[in-house]
Every structure is written in C-alpha cells, then in structure tokens.
C-alpha positions as a Markdown table, in Angstrom:
| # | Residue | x | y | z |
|---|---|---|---|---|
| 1 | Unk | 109.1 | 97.4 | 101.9 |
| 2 | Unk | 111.2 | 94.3 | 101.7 |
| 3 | Unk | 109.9 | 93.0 | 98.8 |
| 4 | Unk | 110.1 | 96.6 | 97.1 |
| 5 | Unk | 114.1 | 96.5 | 97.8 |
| 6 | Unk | 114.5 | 92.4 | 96.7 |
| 7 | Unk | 112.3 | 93.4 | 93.5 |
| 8 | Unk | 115.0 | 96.7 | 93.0 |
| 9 | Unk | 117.8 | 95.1 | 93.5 |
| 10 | Unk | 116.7 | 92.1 | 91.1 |
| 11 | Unk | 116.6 | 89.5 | 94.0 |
| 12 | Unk | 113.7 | 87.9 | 92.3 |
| 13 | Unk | 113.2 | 85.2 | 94.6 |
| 14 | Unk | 112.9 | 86.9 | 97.9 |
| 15 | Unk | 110.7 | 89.4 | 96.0 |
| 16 | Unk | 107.9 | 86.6 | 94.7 |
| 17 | Unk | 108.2 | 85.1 | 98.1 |
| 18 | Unk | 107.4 | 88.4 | 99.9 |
| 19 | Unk | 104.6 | 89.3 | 97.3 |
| 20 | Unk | 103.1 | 86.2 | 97.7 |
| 21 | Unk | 102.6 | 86.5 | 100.8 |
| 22 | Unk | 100.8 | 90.2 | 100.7 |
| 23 | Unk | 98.7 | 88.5 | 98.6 |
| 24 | Unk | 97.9 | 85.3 | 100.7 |
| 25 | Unk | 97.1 | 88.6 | 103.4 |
| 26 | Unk | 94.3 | 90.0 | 101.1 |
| 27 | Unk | 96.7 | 93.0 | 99.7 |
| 28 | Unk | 94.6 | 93.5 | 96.2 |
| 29 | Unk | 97.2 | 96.4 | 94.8 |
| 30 | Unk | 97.5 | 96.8 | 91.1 |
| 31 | Unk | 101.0 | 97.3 | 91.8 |
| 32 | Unk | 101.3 | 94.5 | 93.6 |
| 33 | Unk | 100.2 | 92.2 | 90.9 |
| 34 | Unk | 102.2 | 94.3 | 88.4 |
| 35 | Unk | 105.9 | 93.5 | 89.4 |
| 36 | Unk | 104.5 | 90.1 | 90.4 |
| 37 | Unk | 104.3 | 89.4 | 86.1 |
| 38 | Unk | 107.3 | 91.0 | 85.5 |
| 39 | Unk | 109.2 | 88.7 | 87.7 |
| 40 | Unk | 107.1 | 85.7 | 86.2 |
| 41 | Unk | 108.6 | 86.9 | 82.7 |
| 42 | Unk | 112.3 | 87.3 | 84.2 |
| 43 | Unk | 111.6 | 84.0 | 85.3 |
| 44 | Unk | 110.3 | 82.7 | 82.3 |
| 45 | Unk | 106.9 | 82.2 | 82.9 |
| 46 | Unk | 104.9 | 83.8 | 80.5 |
| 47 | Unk | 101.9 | 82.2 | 81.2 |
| 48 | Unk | 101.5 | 83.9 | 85.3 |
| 49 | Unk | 103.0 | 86.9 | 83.9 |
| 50 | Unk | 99.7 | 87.6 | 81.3 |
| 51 | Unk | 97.8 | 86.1 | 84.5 |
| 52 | Unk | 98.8 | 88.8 | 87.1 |
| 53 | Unk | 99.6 | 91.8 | 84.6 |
| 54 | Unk | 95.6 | 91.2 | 83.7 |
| 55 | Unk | 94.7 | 90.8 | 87.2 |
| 56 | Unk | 96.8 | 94.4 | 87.6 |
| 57 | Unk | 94.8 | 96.3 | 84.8 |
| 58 | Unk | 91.6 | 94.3 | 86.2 |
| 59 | Unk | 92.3 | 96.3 | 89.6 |
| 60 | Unk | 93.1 | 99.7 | 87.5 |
| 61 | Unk | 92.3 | 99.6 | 83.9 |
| 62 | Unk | 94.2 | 102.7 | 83.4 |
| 63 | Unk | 97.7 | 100.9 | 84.5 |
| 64 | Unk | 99.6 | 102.1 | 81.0 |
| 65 | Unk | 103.0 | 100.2 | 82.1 |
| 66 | Unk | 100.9 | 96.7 | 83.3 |
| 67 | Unk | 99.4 | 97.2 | 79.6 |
| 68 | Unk | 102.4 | 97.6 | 77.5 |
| 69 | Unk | 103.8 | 94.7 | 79.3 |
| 70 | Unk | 101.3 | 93.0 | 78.3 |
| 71 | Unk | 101.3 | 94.1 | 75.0 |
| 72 | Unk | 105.2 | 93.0 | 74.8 |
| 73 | Unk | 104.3 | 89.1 | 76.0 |
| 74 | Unk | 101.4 | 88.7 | 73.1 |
| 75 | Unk | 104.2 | 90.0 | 70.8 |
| 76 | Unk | 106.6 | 87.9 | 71.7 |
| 77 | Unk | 103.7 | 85.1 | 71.2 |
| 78 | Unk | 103.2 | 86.3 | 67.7 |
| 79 | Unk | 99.8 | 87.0 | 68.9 |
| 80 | Unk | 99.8 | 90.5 | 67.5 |
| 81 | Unk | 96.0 | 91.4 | 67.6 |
| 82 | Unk | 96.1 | 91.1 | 71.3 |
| 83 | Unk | 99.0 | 92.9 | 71.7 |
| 84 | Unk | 98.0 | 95.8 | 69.3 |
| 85 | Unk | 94.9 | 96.0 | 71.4 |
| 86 | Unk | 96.8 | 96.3 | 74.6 |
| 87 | Unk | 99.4 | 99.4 | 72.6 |
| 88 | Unk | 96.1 | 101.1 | 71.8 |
| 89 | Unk | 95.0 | 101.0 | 75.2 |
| 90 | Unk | 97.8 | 102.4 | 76.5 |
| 91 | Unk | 98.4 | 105.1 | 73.9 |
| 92 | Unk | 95.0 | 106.5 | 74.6 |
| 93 | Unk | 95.8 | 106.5 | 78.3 |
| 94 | Unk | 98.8 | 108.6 | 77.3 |
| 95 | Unk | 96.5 | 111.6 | 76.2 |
| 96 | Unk | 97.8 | 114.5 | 78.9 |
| 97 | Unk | 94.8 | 115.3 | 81.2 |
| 98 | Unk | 94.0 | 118.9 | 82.3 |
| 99 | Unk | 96.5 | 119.1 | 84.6 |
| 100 | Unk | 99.2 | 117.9 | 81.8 |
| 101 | Unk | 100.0 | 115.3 | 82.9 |
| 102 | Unk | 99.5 | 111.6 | 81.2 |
| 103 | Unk | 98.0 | 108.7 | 84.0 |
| 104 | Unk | 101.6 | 106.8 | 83.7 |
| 105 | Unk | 103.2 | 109.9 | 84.5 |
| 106 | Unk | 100.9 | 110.8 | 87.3 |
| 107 | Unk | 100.8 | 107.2 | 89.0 |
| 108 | Unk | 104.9 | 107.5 | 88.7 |
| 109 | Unk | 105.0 | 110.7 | 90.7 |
| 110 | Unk | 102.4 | 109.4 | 93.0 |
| 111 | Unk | 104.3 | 106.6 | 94.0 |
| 112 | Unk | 107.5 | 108.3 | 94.7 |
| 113 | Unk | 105.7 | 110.7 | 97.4 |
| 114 | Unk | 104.2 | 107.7 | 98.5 |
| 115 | Unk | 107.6 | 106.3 | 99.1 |
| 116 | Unk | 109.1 | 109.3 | 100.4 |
| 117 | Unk | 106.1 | 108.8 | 102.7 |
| 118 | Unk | 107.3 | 105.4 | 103.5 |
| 119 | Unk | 110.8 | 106.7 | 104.3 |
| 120 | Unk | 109.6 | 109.5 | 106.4 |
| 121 | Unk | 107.2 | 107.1 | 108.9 |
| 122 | Unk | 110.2 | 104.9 | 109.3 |
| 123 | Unk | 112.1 | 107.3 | 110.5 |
| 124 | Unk | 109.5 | 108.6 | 113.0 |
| 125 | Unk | 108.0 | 112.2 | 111.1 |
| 126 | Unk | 104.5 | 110.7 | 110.9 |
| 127 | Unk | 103.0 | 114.0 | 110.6 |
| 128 | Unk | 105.7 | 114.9 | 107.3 |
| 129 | Unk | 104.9 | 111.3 | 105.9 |
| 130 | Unk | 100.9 | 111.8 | 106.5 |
| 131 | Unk | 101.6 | 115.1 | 103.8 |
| 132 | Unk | 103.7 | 112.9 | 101.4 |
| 133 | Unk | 100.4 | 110.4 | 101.3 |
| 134 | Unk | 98.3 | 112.8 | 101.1 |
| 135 | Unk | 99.9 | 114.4 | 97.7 |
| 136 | Unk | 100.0 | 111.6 | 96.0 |
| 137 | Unk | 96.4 | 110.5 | 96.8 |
| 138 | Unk | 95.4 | 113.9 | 95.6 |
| 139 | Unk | 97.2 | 112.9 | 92.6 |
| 140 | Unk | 95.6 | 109.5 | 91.7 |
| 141 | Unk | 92.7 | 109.3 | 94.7 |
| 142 | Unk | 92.3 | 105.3 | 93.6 |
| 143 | Unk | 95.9 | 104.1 | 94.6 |
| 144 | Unk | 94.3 | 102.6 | 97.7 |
| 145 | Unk | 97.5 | 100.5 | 98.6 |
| 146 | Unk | 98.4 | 104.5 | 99.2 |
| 147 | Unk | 95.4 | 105.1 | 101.7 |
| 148 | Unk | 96.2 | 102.1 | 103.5 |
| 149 | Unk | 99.4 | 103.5 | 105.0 |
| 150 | Unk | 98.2 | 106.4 | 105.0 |
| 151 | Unk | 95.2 | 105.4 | 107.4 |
| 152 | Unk | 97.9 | 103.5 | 110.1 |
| 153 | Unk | 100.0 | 106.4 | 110.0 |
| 154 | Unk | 97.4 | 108.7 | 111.0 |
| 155 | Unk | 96.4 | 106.3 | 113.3 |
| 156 | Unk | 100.5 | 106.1 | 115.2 |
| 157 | Unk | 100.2 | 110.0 | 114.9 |
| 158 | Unk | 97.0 | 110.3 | 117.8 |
| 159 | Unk | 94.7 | 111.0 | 114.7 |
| 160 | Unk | 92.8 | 107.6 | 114.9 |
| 161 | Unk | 89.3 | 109.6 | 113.9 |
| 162 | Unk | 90.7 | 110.9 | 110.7 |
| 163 | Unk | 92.4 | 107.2 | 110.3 |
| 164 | Unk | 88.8 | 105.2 | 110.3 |
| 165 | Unk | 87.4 | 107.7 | 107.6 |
| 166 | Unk | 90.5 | 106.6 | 105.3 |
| 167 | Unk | 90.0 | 103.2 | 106.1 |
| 168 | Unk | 85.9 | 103.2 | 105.9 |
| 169 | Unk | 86.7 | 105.3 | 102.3 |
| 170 | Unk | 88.6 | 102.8 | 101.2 |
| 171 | Unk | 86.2 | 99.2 | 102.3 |
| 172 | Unk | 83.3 | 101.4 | 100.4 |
| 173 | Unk | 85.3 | 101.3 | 97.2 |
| 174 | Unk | 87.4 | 97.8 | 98.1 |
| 175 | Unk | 84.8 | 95.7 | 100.7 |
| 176 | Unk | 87.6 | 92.8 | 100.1 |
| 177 | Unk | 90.2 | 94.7 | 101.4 |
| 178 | Unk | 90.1 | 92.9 | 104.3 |
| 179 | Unk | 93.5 | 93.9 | 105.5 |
| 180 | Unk | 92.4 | 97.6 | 105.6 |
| 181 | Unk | 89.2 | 96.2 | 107.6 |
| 182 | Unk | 91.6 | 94.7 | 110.1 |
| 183 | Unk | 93.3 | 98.3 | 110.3 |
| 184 | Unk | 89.6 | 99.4 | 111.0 |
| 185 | Unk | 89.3 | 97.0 | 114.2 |
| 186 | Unk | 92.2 | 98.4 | 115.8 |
| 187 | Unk | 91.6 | 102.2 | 115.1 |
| 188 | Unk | 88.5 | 101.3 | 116.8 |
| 189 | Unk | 89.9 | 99.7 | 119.6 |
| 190 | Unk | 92.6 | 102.4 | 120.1 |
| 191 | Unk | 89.6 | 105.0 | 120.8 |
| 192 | Unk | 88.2 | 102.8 | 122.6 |
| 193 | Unk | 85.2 | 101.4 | 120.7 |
| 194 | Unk | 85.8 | 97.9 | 121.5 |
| 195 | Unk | 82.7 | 96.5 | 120.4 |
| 196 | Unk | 83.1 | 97.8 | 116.5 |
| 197 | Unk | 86.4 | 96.2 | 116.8 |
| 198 | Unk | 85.0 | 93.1 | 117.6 |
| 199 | Unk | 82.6 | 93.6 | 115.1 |
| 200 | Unk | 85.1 | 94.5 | 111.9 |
| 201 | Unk | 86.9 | 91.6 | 113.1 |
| 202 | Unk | 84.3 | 89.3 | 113.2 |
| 203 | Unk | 83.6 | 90.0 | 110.0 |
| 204 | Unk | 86.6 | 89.6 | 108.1 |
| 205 | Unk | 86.8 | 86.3 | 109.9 |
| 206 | Unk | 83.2 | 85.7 | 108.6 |
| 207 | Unk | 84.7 | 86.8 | 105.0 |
| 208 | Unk | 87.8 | 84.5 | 104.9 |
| 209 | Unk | 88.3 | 82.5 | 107.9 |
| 210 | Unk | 92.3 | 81.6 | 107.2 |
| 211 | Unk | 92.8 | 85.5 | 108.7 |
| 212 | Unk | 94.9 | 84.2 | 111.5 |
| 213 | Unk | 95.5 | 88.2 | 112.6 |
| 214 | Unk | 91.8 | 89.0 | 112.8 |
| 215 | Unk | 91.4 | 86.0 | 115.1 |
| 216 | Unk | 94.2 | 86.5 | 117.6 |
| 217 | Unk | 93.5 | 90.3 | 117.7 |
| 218 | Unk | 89.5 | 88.9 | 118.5 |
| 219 | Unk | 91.0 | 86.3 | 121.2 |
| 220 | Unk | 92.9 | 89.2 | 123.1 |
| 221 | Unk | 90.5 | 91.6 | 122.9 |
| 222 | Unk | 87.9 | 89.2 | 124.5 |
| 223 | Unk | 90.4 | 87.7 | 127.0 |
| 224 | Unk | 91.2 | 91.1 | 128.3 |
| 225 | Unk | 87.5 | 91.8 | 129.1 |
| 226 | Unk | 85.1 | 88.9 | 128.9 |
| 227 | Unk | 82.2 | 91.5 | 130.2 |
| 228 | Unk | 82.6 | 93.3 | 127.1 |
| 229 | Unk | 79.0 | 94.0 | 125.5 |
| 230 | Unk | 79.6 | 92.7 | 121.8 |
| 231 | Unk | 77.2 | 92.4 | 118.8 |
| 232 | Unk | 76.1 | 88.7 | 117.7 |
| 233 | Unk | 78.7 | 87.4 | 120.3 |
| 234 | Unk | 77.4 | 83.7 | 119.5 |
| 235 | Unk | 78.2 | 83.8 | 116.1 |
| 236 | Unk | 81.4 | 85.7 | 116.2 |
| 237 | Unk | 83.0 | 83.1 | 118.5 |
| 238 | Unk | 81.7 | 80.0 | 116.7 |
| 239 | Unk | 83.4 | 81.7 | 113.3 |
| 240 | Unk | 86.5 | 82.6 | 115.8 |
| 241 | Unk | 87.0 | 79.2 | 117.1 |
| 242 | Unk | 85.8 | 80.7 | 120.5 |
| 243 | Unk | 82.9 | 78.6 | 121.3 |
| 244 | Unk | 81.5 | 78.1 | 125.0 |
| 245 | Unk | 83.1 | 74.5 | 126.6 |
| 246 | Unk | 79.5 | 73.4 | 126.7 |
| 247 | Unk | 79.2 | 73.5 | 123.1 |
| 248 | Unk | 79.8 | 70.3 | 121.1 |
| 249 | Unk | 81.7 | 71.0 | 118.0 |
| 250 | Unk | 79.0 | 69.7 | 115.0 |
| 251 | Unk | 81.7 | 67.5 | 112.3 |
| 252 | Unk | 79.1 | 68.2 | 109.7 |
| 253 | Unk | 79.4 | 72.1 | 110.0 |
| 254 | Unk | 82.3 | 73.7 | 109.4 |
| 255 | Unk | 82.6 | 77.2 | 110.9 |
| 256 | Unk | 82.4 | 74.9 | 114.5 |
| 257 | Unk | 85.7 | 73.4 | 113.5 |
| 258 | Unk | 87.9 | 75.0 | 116.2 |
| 259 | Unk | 91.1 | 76.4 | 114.9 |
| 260 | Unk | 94.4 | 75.5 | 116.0 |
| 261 | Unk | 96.5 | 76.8 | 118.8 |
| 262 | Unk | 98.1 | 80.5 | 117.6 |
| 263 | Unk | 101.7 | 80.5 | 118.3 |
| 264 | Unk | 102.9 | 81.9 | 121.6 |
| 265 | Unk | 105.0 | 84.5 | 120.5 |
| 266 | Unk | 102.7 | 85.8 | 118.3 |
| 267 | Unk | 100.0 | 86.2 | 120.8 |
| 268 | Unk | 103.1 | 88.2 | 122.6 |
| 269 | Unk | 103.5 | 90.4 | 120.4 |
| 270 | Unk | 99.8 | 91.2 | 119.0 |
| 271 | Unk | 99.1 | 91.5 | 122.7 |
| 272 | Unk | 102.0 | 94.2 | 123.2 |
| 273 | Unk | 100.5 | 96.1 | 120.3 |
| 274 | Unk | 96.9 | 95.9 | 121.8 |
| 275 | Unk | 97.9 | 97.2 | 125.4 |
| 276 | Unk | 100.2 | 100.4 | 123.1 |
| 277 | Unk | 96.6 | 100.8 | 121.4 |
| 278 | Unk | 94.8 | 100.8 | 124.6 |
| 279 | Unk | 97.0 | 103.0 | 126.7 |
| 280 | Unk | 97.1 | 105.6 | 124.2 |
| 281 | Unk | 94.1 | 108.5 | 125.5 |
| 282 | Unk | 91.1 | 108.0 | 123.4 |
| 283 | Unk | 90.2 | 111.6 | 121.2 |
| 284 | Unk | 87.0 | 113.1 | 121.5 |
| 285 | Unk | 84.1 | 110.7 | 119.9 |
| 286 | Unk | 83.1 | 113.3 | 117.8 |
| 287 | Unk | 86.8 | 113.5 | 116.1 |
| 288 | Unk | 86.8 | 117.5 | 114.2 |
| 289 | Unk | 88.7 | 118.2 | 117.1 |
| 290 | Unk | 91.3 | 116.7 | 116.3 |
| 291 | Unk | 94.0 | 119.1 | 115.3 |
| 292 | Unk | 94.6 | 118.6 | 111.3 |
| 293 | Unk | 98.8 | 117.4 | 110.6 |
C-alpha cells in the first residue's frame, strides 16, 4: 500500500525503495515488476526498465501494458523489430474474449476491486473486502498477488480453513512464493496445527535461508512449547539456527552457521501476533463448517 501511493503520487524514490523490498520478501507479482520498469524509465534507466518489464510478462505473458512499454523502450532504441514484436503481442491480446472484454481491460477492473478490497480490510469489513477479492479473482484467477490478501483476510475474519486452500492453491501454481507459504504456517498455527506450521516454515527456511520472518515465527513457536511433536525436528533447527548446545557448529557446512541475534522488538511484536493467533478458538478440522462470507 505505501509503495502504491509513493508510485501514484510520483514519489519515485520511496516507491523503488518499498518495491524493492517486496521483492527482497519473495513477492513475485507481475505488477510488482511492472511499475518497478516504469520508474527505471522515469529515472532514466532503460536498461532495468526492459529487465523488470520482461521479468513482468515472464510472470504473465498476457500483461498488454508491461508489453507496450516495452515496445515503447526498443522504439526509442531504434530497435524496431523488437518493438514491433512486442505491439503485435499486445494487439492480439486486445482481441475481446467471450465475456467482451480485452485481458488489459479485465486485469484493470480486477485490480480496482482488488483495491477496493484493500480499502475495505483497512477499515475493518473483512467479510465486504473478502467479496471485492473474490470478484476480481473470478475475473483474472492468476492475479495471485490478489489471492494472497485475499487468503490473510479470510484468515483475520475466523475463516482460517478456507484461508489454507487459497494459500495451498496458490504454492501449487507459485512453489516460490514463499511469502504465501509463510501465510500457510500461521493459518496453521491459528487452528492449531502447530506441527505443519513448523513444517511450512522449515521449509521456506530450507528454500532461502535469509527469511528472517520464517525463522523468528519458528523460534517462538518452539520456545512457547519445546514438547511440541515436530517433523524432522533435527534438520529444521540446524537450517533455523536452532541447534542443541551440544552440537559443534561444522565451519565447513553451512546451514550449521548459526544466525544472528533477531532484534528484540521484532521478536515483540511477531510474538504479540502469535499469542492473537493462538487465542483465537480453533474451527472444526474438517473446515465445510465454516459459515461461507
């Protein structure tokens, strides 16, 4: 949300620096990487600007807008068999579908619910916003950056069943979308399935060890109950920096490198949200009955 505002209101600089840092989370959005190349090429740099627009249509070849930017920059290169390649691409995504509307057209509309979504969850009407997402994911079903919030928002609703089926749906598709994974672990834990939450957290750890979330979220959950039954517990707390005292680190491997001490404050805080997760009343395991938003 902050970086959507900076990049609306042209503040290019808090915008890069707050996209960046979705990215250095593992956010992998198509839009995300869109509006990251267009404030390259306000800034002048038309080199990252091709290198994230691509990475955009990479994500979702049928991004119309990522390819007529691109097609613009190869122009402007005087490269003009690239850039009638990209215009072709997105004239043929233009073609109306059988519901009328063109892709661009459809991906526009999807994100404004999406944002009205966004707008009603701040403002505490989960059960309106969980609508909003879900119109515009029935409008374009791939916009997974969509699913996402629509998964925690189920989740802040006391609808954490139908939460892990968005998030599962969406590591099927996107296994690398280890923020959504992380999401996974703590629906888990809120119905109290501690050991999968260990378990999803583990493995993002096990996936890309700089997830410094994944690995305080792991720390609490294990220092609130050390008699926890947990799956592969050796292994998860070698990768978590959580090895027994009579285990001597090994220099030459390095997953039994321990990690630095996680600030105090954010320990508070992740902790807070742990105990709100906890003391919520788990739903029935078998989740149809929970009553549908």
């Amino acid at each position: 949300m902050r970086g959507q505002r900076a990049f609306e209101r042209g503040d290019d600089r808090v915008a890069l620096d707050s996209f960046g840092r979705l990215i250095a989370y593992g956010f992998e959005y198509a839009d995300l990487f869109y509006k990251i190349g267009i404030l390259n090429e306000r800034r002048g740099d038309a080199d990252a600007a091709i290198e994230n627009l691509r990475h955009a249509i990479r994500i979702n070849p049928s991004y119309a807008e990522a390819l007529l930017a691109l097609a613009s920059l190869f122009e402007q290169r005087g490269d003009f068999d690239q850039s009638e390649g990209y215009a072709k691409r997105a004239c043929q995504l233009a073609r109306p579908s059988t519901d009328g509307l063109d892709p661009t057209t459809r991906g526009k509309l999807a994100n404004q619910q999406a944002a009205l979504g966004d707008a009603l969850a701040e403002a505490g009407e989960k059960r309106d916003a969980i609508e909003a997402y879900r119109r515009a994911l029935d409008r374009c079903p791939t916009f997974h950056d969509i699913r996402h919030r629509l998964g925690i928002t189920l989740r802040e609703a006391g609808l954490p069943f139908q939460a892990a089926q968005e998030f599962r749906r969406i590591l099927r598709v996107r296994a690398g979308m280890l923020d959504s994974q992380i999401q996974l672990g703590l629906t888990y834990y809120s119905m109290g399935r501690t050991p999968e939450a260990i378990e999803e957290w583990g493995a993002v750890l096990e996936k890309d060890a700089r997830r410094d979330e994944a690995l305080m979220y792991l720390r609490l959950v294990r220092g609130a109950s050390e008699s926890t039954p947990r799956p592969d517990s050796n292994r998860l707390d070698r990768v978590a920096g959580l090895a027994p005292a009579d285990h001597a680190p090994d220099p030459d491997r390095a997953d039994d490198t321990l990690r630095p001490e996680i600030p105090s404050d954010d320990i508070e805080e992740l902790n807070r949200e742990l105990e709100f997760l906890n003391g919520s009343p788990p739903p029935p395991r078998g989740g149809p009955g929970e009553p549908n938003p």
